[in-house]
N, C-alpha and C positions, 0 to 999 in steps of 0.2 A: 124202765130205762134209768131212772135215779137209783135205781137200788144197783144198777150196774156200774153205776159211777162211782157211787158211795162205796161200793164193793173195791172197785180197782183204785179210790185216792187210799182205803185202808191199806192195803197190801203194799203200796207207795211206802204207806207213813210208816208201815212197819220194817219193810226191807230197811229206808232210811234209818231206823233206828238202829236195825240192826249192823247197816255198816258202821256209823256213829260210832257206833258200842265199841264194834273192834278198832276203829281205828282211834278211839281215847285210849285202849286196853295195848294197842299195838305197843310192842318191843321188838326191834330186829336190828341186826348190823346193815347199815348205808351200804355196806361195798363185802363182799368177801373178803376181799386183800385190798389194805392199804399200801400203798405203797411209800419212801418214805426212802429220801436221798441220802447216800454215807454222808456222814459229816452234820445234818442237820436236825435241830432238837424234834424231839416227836411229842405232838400234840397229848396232853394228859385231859383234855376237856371230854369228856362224854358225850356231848353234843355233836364232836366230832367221828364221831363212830353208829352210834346209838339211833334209830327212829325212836320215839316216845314220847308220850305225851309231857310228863316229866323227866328230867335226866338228872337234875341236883341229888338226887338220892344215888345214884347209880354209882357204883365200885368200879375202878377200872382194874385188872389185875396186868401189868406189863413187865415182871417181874422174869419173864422168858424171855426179852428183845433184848440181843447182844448191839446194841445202838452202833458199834466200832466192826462189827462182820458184816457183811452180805452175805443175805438167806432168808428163811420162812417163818416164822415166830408166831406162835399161838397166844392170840386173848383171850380174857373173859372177861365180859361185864354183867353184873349184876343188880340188883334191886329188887327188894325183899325178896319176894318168891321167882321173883321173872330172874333169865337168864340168858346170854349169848355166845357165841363164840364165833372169831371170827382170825383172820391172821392179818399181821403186820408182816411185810417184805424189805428190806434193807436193800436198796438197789445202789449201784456204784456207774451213772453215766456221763459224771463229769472227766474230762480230757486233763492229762497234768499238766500244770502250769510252767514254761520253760521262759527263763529272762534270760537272754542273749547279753555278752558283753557289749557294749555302746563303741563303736569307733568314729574317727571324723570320717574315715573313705566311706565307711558302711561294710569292709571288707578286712582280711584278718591275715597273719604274714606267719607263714614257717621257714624255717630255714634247713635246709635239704639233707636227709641224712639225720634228722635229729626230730628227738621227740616232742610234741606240742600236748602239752595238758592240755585236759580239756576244760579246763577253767579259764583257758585261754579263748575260748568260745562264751561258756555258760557263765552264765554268772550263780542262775542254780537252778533246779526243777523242783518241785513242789508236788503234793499227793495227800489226800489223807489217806488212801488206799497201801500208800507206799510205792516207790519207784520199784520193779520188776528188771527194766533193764534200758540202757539208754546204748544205740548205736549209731555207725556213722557208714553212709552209702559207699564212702571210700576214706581210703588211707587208714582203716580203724587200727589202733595196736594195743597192747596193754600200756595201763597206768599205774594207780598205786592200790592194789587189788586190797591190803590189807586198812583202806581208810574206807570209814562209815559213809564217808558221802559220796553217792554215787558218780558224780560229777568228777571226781578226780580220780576213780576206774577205770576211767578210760581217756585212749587219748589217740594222736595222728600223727602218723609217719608216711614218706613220701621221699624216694629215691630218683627223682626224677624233678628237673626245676618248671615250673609254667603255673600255669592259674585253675585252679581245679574248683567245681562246682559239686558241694556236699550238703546234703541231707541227714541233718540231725533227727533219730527216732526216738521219742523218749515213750517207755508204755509202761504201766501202772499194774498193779496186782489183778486187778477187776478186767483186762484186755485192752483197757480205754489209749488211745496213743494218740500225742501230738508229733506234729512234724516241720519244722522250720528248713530251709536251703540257704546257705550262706557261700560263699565265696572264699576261697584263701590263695593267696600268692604264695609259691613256693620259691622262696631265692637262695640264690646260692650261697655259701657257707666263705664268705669274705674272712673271716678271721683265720680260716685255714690255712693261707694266702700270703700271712705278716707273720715274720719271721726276724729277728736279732732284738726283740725290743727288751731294753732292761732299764732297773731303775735306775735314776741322777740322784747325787746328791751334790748342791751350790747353796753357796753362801747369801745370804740376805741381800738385795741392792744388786746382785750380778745379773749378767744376759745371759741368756742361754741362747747356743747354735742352737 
């Protein structure tokens, strides 16, 4: 009976050693795909890729991740003779950032018949993806197609006077899209209305009718 015992603690001590063994010896990648948000710095630590018993020796090579695209990018890490491979993913799922212009009502005024930039709304959108395309649920027109910033591309027209409820889309190269609903008063075109007015010219110290 002792020799049976004797028998199965060896076999113990030895399996034990042997896992021991591999898992001192072990090198392998944590994750197949890291994954790794547009815009944000990508870890150059080893430790963060690498199982191993040491990783201070370990090479990383990231010399393929376009840091600024989303996509699939292949590593390698090294150390001496061991070797890995594994991919880095560039993923884009943040929403773009849209700052509304500030008014006291909370709501925003066109005048009927006439064009409203849309700066007149935004104050501006934001992406490190880059803006794609920014629309409006109504009244949408052109703007100043030939200016870099998206925001004054586009703009609102509205042939008709009352309070209109619109939804601004702004969406990103990557599909990500925010969406704000604001308010605009359409009123009517008063200046169209005044008719004879011309300049005065009076003397210093006189009244004027």
């Amino acid at each position: 009976m002792k020799k049976k015992v004797i028998g199965a603690a060896v076999i113990v001590a030895a399996l034990l050693g042997v896992f021991g063994f591999v898992k001192y010896n072990e090198y392998s990648a944590k994750e197949p795909v890291v994954k790794v948000e547009l815009g944000d710095k990508i870890s150059e630590k080893p430790e963060d890729y690498v199982k191993a018993n040491k990783t201070a020796l370990t090479v990383l090579d990231l010399s393929k991740v376009d840091q600024k695209k989303v996509g699939k990018y292949p590593v390698k890490a090294s150390c001496d003779k061991k070797s890995v491979t594994f991919e880095v993913e560039i993923v884009d799922t943040t929403k773009p950032k849209l700052t509304l212009v500030k008014t006291e009502s909370g709501s925003y005024q066109a005048v009927v018949g006439q064009t409203l930039n849309g700066t007149a709304l935004m104050e501006s959108v934001e992406d490190v993806a880059g803006i794609k395309e920014i629309s409006f649920s109504d009244g949408q027109t052109d703007g100043n197609k030939e200016s870099e910033n998206p925001v004054e591309q586009v703009a609102l027209k509205w042939d008709e006077i009352g309070e209109k409820e619109v939804t601004i889309s702004v969406e990103d190269n990557s599909g990500n899209v925010t969406k704000e609903t604001v308010k605009v008063k359409v009123v009517e075109d008063y200046l169209a209305h005044v008719t004879g007015m011309q300049d005065l010219t009076i003397e210093q110290g006189s009244s004027i009718d």
